[in-house]
Backbone as CSV, one residue per row, in Angstrom:
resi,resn,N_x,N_y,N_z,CA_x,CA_y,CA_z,C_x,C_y,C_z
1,UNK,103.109,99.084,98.474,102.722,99.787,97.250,101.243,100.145,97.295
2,UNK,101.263,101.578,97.033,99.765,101.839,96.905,98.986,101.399,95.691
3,UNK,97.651,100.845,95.484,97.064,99.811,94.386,96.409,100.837,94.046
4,UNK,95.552,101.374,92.971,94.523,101.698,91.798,94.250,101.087,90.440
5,UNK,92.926,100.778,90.471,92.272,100.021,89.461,91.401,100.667,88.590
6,UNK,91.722,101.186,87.562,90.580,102.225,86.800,89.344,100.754,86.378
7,UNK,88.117,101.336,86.567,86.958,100.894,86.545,86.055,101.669,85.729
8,UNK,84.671,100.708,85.294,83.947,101.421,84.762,82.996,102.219,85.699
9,UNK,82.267,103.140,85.695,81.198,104.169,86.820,80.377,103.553,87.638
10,UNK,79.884,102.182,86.898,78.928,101.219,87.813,79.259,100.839,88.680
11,UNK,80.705,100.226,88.859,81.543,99.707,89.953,81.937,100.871,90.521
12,UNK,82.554,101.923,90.216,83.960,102.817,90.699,83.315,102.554,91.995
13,UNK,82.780,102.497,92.554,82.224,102.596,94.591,82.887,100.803,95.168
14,UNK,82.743,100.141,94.576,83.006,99.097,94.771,84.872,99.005,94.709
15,UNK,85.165,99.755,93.489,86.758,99.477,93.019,87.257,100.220,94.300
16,UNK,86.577,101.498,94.639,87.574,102.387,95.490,87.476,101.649,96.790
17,UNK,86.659,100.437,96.908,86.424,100.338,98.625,87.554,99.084,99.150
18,UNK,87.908,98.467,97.596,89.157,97.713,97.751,90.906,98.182,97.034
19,UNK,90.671,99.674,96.793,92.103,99.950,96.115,92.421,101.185,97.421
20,UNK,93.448,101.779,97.008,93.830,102.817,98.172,94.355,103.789,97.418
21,UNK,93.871,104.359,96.071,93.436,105.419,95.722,93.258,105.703,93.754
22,UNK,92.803,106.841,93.856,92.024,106.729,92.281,93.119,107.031,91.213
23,UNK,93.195,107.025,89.839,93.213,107.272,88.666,92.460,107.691,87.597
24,UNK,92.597,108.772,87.058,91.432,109.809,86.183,92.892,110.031,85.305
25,UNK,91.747,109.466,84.142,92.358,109.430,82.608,91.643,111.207,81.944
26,UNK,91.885,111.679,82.091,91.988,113.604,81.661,90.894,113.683,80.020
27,UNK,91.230,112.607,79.197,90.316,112.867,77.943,89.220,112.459,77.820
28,UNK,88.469,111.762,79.238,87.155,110.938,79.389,86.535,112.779,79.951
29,UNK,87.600,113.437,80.576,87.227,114.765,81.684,86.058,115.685,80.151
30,UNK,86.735,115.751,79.050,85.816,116.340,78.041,84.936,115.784,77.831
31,UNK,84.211,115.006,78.146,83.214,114.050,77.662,82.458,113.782,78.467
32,UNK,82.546,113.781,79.771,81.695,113.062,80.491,81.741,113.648,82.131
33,UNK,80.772,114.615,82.551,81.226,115.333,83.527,81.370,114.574,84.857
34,UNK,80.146,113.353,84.657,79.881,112.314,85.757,81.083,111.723,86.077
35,UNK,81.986,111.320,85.375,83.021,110.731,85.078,83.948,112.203,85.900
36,UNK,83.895,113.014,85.715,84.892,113.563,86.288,84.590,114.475,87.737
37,UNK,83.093,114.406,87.928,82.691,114.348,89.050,83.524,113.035,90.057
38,UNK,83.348,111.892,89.929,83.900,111.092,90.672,85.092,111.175,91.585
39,UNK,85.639,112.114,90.793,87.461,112.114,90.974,87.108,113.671,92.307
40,UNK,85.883,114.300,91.917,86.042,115.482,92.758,85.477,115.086,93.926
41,UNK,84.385,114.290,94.002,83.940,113.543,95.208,85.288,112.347,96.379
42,UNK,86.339,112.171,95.270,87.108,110.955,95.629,88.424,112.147,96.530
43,UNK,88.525,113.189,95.746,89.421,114.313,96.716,88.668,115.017,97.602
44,UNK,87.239,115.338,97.658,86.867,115.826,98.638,86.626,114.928,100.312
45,UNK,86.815,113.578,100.257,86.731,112.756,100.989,87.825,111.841,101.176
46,UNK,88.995,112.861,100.530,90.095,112.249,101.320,91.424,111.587,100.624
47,UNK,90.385,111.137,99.237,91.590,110.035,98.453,92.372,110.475,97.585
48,UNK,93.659,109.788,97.474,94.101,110.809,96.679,94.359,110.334,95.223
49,UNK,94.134,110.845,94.494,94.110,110.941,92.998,95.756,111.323,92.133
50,UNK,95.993,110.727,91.292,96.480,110.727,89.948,95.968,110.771,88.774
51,UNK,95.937,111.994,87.802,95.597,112.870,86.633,96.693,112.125,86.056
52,UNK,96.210,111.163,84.471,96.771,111.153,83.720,96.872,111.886,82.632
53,UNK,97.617,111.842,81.815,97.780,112.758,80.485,97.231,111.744,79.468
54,UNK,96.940,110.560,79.741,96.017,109.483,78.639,96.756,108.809,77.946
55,UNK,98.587,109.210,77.746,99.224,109.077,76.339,98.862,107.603,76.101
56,UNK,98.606,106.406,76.861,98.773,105.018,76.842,97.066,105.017,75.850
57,UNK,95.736,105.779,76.280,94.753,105.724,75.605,94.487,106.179,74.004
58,UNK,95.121,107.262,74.406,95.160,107.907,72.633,96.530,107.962,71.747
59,UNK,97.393,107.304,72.476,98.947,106.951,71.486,99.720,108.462,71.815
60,UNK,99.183,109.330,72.349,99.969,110.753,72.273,99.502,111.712,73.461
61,UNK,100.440,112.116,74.266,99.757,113.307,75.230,98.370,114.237,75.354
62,UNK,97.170,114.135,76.060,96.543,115.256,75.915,97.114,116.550,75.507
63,UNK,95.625,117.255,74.885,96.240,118.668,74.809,97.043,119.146,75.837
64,UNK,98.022,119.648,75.575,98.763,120.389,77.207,97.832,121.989,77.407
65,UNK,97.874,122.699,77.002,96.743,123.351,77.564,95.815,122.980,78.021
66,UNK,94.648,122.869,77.404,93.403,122.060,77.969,94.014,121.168,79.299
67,UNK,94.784,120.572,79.382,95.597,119.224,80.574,95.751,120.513,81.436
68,UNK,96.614,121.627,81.507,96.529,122.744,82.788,95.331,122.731,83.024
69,UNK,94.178,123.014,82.274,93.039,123.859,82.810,92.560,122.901,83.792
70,UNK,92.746,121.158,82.668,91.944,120.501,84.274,92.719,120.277,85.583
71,UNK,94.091,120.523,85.085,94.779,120.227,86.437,94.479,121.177,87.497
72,UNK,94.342,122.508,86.986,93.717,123.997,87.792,92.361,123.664,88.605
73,UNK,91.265,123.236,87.868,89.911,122.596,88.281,89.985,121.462,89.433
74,UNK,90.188,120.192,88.519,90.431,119.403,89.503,91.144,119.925,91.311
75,UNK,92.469,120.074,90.584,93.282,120.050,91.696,93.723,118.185,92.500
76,UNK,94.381,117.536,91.461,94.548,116.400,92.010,95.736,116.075,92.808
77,UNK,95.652,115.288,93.655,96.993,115.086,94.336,98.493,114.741,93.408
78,UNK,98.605,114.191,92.524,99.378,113.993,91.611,98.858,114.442,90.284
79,UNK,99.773,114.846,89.244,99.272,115.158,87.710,100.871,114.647,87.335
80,UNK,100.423,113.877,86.048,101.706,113.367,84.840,102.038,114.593,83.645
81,UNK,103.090,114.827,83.918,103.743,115.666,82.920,103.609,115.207,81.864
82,UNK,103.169,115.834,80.722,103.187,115.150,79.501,104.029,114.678,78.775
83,UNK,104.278,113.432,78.263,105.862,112.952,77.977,105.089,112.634,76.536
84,UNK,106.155,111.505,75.944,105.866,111.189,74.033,106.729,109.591,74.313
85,UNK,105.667,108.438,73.643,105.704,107.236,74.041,107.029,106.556,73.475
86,UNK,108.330,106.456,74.029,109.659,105.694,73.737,110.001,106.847,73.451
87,UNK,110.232,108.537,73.270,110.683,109.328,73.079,111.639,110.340,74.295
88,UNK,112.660,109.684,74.345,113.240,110.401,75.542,113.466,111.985,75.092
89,UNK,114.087,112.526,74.025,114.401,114.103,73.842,113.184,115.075,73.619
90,UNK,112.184,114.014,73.382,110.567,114.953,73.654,110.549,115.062,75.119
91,UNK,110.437,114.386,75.406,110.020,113.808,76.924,110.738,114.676,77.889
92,UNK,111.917,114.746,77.353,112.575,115.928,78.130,112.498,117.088,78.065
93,UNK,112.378,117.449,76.835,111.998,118.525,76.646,110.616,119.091,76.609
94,UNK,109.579,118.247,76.635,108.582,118.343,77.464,108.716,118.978,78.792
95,UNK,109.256,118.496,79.578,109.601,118.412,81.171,110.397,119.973,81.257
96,UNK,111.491,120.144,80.342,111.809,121.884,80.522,110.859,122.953,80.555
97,UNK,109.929,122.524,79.312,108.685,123.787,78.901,107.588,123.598,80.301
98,UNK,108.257,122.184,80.816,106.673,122.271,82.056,106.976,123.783,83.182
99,UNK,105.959,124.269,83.565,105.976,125.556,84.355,105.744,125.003,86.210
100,UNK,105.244,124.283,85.865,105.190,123.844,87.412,104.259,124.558,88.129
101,UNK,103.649,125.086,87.754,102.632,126.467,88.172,101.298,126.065,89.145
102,UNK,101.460,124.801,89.669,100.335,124.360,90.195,100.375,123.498,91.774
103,UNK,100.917,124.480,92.622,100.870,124.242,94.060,99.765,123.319,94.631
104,UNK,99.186,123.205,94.203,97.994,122.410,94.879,98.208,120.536,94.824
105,UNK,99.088,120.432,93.480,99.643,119.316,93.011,100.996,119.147,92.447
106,UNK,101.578,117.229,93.256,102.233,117.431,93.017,102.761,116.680,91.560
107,UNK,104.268,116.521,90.584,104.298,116.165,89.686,105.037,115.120,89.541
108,UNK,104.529,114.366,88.545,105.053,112.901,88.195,105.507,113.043,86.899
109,UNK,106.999,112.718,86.752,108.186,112.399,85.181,108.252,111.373,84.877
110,UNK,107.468,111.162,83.567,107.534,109.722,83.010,108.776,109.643,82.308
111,UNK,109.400,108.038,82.568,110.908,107.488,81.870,110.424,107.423,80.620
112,UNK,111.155,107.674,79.670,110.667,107.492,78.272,112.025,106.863,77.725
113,UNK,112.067,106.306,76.145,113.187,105.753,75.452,112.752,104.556,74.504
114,UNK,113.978,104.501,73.876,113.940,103.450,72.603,115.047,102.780,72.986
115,UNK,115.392,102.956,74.115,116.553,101.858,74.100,116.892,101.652,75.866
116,UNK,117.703,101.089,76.581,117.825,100.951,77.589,118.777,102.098,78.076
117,UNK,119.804,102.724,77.617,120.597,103.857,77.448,119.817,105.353,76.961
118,UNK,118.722,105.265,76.102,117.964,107.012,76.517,117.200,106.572,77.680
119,UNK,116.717,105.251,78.411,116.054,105.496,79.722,116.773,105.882,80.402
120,UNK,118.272,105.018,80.443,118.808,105.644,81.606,119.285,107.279,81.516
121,UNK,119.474,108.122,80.479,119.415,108.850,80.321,118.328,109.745,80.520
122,UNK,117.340,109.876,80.346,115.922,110.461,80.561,115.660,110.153,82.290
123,UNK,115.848,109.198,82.898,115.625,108.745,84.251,116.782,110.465,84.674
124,UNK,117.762,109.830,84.608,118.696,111.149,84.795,118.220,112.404,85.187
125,UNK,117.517,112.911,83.889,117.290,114.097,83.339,115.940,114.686,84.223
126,UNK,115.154,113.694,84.444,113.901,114.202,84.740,114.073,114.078,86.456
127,UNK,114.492,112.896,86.966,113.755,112.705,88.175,114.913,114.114,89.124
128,UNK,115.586,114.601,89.312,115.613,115.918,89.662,114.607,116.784,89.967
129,UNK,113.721,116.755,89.237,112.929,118.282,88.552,111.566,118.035,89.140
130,UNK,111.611,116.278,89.362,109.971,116.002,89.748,109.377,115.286,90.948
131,UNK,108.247,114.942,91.599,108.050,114.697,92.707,108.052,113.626,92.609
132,UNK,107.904,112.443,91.711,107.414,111.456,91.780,108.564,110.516,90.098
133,UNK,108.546,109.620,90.289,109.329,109.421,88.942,108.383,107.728,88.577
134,UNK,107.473,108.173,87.127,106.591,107.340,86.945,107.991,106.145,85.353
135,UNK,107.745,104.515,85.571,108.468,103.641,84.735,107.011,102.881,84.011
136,UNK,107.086,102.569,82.476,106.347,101.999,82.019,106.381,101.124,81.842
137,UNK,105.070,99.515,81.412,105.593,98.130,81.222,105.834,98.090,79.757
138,UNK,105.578,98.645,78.684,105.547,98.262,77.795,106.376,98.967,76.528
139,UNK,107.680,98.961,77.151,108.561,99.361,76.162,109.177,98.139,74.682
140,UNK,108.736,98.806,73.510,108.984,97.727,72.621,110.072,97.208,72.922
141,UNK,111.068,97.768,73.114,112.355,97.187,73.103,112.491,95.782,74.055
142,UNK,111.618,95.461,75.205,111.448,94.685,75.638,111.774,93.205,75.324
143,UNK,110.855,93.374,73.890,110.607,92.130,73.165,112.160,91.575,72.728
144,UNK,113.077,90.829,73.709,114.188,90.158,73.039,113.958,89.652,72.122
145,UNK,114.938,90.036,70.806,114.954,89.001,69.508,115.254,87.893,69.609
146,UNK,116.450,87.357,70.317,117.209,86.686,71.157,116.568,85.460,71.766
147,UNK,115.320,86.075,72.594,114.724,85.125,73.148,113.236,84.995,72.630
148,UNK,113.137,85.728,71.507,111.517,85.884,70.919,111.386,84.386,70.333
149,UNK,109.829,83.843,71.196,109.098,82.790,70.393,109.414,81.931,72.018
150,UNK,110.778,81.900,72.816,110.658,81.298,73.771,109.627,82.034,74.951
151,UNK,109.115,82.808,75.042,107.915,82.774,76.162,106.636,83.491,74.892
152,UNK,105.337,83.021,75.666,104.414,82.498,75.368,103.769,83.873,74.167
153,UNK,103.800,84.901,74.420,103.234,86.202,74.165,104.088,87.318,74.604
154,UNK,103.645,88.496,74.200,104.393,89.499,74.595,104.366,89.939,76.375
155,UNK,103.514,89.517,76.781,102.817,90.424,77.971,103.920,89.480,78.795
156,UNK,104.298,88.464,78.470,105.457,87.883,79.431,107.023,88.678,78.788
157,UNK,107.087,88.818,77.994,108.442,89.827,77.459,108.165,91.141,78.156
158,UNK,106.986,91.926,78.430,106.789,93.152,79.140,107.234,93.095,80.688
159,UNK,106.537,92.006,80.753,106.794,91.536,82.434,108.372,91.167,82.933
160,UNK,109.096,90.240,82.223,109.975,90.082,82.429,111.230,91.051,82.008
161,UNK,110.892,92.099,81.051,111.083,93.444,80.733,111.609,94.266,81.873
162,UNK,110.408,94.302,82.092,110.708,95.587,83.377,111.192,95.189,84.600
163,UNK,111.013,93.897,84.869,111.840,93.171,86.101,112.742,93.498,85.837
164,UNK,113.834,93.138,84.785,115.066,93.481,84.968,115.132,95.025,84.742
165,UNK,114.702,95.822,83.726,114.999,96.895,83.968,114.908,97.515,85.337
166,UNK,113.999,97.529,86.004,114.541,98.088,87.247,115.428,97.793,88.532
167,UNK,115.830,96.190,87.690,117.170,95.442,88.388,118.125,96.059,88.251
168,UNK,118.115,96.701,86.782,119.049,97.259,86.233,119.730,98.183,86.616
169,UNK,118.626,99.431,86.857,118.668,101.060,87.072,119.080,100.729,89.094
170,UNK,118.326,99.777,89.283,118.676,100.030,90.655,120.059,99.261,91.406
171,UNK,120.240,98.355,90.916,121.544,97.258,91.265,122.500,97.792,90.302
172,UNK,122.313,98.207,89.344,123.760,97.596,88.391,124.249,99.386,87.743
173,UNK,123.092,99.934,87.175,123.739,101.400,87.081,123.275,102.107,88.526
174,UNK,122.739,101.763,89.235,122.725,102.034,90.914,121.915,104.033,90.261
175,UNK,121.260,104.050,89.477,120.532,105.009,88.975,119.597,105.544,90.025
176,UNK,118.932,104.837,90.615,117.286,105.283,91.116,118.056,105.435,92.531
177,UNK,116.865,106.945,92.136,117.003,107.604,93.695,115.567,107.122,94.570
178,UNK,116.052,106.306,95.854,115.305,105.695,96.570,114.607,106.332,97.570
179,UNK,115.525,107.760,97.803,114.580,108.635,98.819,113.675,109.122,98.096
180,UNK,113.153,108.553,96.484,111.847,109.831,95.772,111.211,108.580,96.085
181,UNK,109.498,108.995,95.539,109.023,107.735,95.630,108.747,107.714,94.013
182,UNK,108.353,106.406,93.525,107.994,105.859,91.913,106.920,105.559,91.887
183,UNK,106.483,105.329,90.522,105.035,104.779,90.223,105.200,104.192,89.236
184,UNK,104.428,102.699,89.058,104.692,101.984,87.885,103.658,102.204,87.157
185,UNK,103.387,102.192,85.749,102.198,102.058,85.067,102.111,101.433,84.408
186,UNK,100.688,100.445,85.248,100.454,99.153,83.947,100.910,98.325,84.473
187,UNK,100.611,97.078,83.339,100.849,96.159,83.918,101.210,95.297,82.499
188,UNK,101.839,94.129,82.157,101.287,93.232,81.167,100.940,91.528,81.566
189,UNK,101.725,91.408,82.460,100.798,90.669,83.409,100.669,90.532,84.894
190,UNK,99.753,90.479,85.591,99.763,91.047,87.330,100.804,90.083,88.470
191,UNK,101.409,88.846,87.872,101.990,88.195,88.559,103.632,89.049,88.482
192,UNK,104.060,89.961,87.765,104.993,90.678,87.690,105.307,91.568,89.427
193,UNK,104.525,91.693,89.472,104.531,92.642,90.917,104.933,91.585,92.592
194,UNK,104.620,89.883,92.001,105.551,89.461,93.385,107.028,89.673,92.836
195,UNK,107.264,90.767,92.203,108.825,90.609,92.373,109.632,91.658,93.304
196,UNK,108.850,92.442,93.453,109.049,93.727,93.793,108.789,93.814,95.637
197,UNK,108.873,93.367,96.553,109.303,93.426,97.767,110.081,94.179,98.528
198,UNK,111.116,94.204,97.841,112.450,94.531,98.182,112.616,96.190,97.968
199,UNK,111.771,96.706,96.612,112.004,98.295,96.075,111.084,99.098,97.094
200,UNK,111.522,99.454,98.127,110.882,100.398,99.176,110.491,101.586,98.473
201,UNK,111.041,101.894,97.406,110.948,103.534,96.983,109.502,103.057,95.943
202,UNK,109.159,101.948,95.322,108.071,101.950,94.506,106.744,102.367,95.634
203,UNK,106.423,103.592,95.166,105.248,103.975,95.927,104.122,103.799,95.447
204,UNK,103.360,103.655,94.430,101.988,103.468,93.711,102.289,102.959,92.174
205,UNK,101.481,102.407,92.392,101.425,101.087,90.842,99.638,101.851,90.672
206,UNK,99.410,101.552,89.243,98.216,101.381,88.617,98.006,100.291,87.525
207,UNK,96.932,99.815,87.223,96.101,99.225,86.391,94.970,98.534,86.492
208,UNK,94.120,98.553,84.960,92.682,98.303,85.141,93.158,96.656,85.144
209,UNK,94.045,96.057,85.236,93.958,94.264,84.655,93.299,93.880,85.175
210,UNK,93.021,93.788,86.454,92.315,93.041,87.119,90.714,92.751,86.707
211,UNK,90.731,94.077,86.671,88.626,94.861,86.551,88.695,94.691,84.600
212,UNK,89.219,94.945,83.834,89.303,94.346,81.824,89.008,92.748,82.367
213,UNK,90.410,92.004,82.480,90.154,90.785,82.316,88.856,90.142,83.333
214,UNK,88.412,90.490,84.562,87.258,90.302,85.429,85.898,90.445,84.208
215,UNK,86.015,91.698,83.936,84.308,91.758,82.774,84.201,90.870,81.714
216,UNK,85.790,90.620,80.991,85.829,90.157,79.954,85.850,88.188,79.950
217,UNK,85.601,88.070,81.283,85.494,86.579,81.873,86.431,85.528,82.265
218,UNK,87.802,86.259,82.663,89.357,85.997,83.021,89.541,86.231,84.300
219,UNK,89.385,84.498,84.949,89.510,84.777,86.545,90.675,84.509,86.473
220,UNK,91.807,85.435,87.458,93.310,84.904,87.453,92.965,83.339,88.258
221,UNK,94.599,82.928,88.156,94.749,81.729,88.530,95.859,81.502,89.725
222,UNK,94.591,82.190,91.193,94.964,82.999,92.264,96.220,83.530,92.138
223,UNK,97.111,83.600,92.926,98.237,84.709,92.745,99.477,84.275,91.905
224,UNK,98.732,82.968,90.638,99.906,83.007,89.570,99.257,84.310,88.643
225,UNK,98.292,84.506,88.932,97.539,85.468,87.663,97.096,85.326,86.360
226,UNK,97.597,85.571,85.264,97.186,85.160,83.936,98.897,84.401,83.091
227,UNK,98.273,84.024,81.972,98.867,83.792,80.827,98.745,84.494,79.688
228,UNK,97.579,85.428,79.633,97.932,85.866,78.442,96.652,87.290,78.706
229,UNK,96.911,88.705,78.231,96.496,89.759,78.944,95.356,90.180,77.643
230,UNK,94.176,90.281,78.347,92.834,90.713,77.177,93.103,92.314,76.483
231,UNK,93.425,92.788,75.512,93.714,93.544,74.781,92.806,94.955,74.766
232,UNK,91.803,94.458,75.179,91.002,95.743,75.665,91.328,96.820,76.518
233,UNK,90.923,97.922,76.076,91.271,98.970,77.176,90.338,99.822,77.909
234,UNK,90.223,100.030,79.209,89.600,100.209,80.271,88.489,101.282,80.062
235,UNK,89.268,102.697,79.240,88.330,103.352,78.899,87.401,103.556,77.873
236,UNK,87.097,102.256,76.928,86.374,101.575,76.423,84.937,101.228,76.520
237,UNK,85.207,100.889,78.156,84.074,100.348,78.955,83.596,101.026,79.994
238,UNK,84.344,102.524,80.379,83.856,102.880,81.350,82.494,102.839,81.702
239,UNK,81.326,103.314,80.572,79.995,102.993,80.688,79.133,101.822,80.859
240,UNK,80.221,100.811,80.907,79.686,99.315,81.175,78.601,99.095,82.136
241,UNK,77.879,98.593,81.921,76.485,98.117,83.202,77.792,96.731,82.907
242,UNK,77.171,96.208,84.784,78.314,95.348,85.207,77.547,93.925,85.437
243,UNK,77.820,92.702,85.036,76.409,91.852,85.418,76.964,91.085,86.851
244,UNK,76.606,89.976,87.612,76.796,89.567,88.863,77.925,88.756,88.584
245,UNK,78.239,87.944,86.968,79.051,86.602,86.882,80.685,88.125,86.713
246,UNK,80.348,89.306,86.116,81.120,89.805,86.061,81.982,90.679,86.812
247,UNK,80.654,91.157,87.888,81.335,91.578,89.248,82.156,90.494,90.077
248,UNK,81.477,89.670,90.148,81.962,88.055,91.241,83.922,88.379,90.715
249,UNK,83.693,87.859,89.239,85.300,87.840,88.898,86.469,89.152,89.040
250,UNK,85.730,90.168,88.616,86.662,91.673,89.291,86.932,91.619,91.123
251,UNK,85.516,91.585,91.248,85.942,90.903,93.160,87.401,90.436,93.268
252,UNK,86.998,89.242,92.329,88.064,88.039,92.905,89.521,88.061,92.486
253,UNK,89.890,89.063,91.229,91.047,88.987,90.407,91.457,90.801,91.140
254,UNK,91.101,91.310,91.875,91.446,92.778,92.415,91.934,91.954,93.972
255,UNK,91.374,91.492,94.948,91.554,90.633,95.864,93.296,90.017,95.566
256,UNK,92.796,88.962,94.690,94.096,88.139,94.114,95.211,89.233,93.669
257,UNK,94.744,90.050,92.916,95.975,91.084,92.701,96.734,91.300,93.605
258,UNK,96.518,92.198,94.716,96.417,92.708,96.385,97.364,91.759,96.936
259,UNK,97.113,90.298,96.832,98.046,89.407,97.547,99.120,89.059,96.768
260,UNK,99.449,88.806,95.263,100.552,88.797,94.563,101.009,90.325,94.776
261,UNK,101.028,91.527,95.051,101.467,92.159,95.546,102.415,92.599,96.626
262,UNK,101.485,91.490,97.628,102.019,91.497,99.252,102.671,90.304,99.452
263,UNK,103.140,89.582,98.339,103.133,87.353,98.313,105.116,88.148,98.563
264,UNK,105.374,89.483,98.315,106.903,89.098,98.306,108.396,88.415,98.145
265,UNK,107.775,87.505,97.020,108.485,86.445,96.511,109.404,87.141,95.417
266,UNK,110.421,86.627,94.823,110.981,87.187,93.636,110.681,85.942,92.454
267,UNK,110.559,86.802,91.748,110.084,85.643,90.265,111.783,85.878,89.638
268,UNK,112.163,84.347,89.146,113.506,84.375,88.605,113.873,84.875,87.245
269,UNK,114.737,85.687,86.955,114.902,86.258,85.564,115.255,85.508,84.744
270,UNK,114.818,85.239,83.987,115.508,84.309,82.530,115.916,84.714,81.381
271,UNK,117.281,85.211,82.330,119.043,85.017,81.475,118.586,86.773,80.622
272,UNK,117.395,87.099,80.583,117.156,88.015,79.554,117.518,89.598,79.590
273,UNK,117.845,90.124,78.796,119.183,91.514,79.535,118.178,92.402,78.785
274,UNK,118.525,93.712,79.234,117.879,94.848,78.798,118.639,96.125,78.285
């Protein structure tokens, strides 16, 4: 699996020299040219980039206009179609009105839904049409009623969430097409990813967890990772000056990430259905 860690500007030289390629959040692109300089320096030398549409930052898709123009500019190796958060019949229909008009890059269909039946439905619908087929961690529905109060916080209902869902789509409705490649986004907690060994088709994962909980003074607890995920969000801090106790720990929890990644173990499901 290819790793990216969105970072704040002080680090980004440091983040890119241990991830294997970038992420550019599109609504920092109005604001801050330095910030979107980075991403043009990071494709001119090779790396390749994913253009988000932000929906996880601002609750709702960038403008879709304005989102062409930078996709035209930029020119990133991947760009996210604009989808609508648990909304599969937006989402799809999003994905019809998309024009595709941009050879230079290719496109990623986010799964959307309120239930485990419009994902699998929306999975359906989209990954046809697109290059890449992006799954999220943090679908409410996650949260079993069933089993709510038996694990600790939500970020373990997210985690153990999407484990099975893509147990699901791939073993049991035998859904996912394995010759595309996928991308996960996010995370809710980083020990989620020794589960995943086995899914050859997951091609690139993102998240800042490592580099949030690192500043915010959360060294994982080597490749068990965390217990409970700092609520902050990445582009928050992009302007962060970084201090030494806070670099030391991003070091060490991006590192540690990297190997619960590569640890190839399966974490056991508990009993919990999706």
């Amino acid at each position: 699996m290819k790793i990216a860690h969105e970072a704040p500007k002080s680090i980004f030289p440091l983040i890119q020299s241990m991830t294997d390629y970038d992420y550019a959040l599109v609504h920092l692109f109005e604001e801050d040219e330095e910030y979107y300089d980075l991403f043009v320096h990071a494709l001119n030398n090779g790396r390749e980039v994913i253009l988000d549409n932000s929906i996880f930052e601002l609750g709702e898709a960038f403008d879709t206009d304005k989102y062409k123009t930078w996709i035209e500019r930029l020119k990133p190796s991947w760009y996210i179609i604009p989808d609508c958060l648990e909304d599969a019949t937006v989402t799809i229909s999003n994905l019809r009105k998309w024009d595709f008009q941009h050879p230079h890059s290719q496109s990623i269909g986010v799964v959307q839904g309120a239930s485990l039946e419009e994902v699998v439905w929306c999975y359906q619908e989209i990954e046809p049409h697109v290059d890449k087929v992006a799954i999220s961690f943090d679908y409410s529905w996650f949260i079993d009623e069933e089993l709510y109060g038996k694990l600790p916080n939500k970020y373990h209902y997210y985690m153990y969430g999407r484990d099975n869902l893509l147990a699901e789509l791939c073993y049991r409705r035998q859904v996912i097409n394995t010759r595309k490649p996928h991308h996960l986004l996010g995370c809710g907690l980083p020990q989620e990813f020794d589960s995943y060994g086995d899914y050859s088709w997951i091609d690139s994962i993102d998240t800042s967890n490592p580099v949030v909980s690192g500043l915010l003074g959360h060294r994982y607890n080597d490749v068990q990772g965390l217990l409970d995920k700092p609520s902050q969000k990445l582009y928050t801090m992009i302007n962060s000056e970084v201090n030494d106790e806070q670099r030391s720990n991003v070091i060490y929890n991006v590192d540690r990430f990297r190997a619960i990644c590569n640890s190839g173990r399966v974490t056991p499901i508990l009993g919990m259905s999706v």
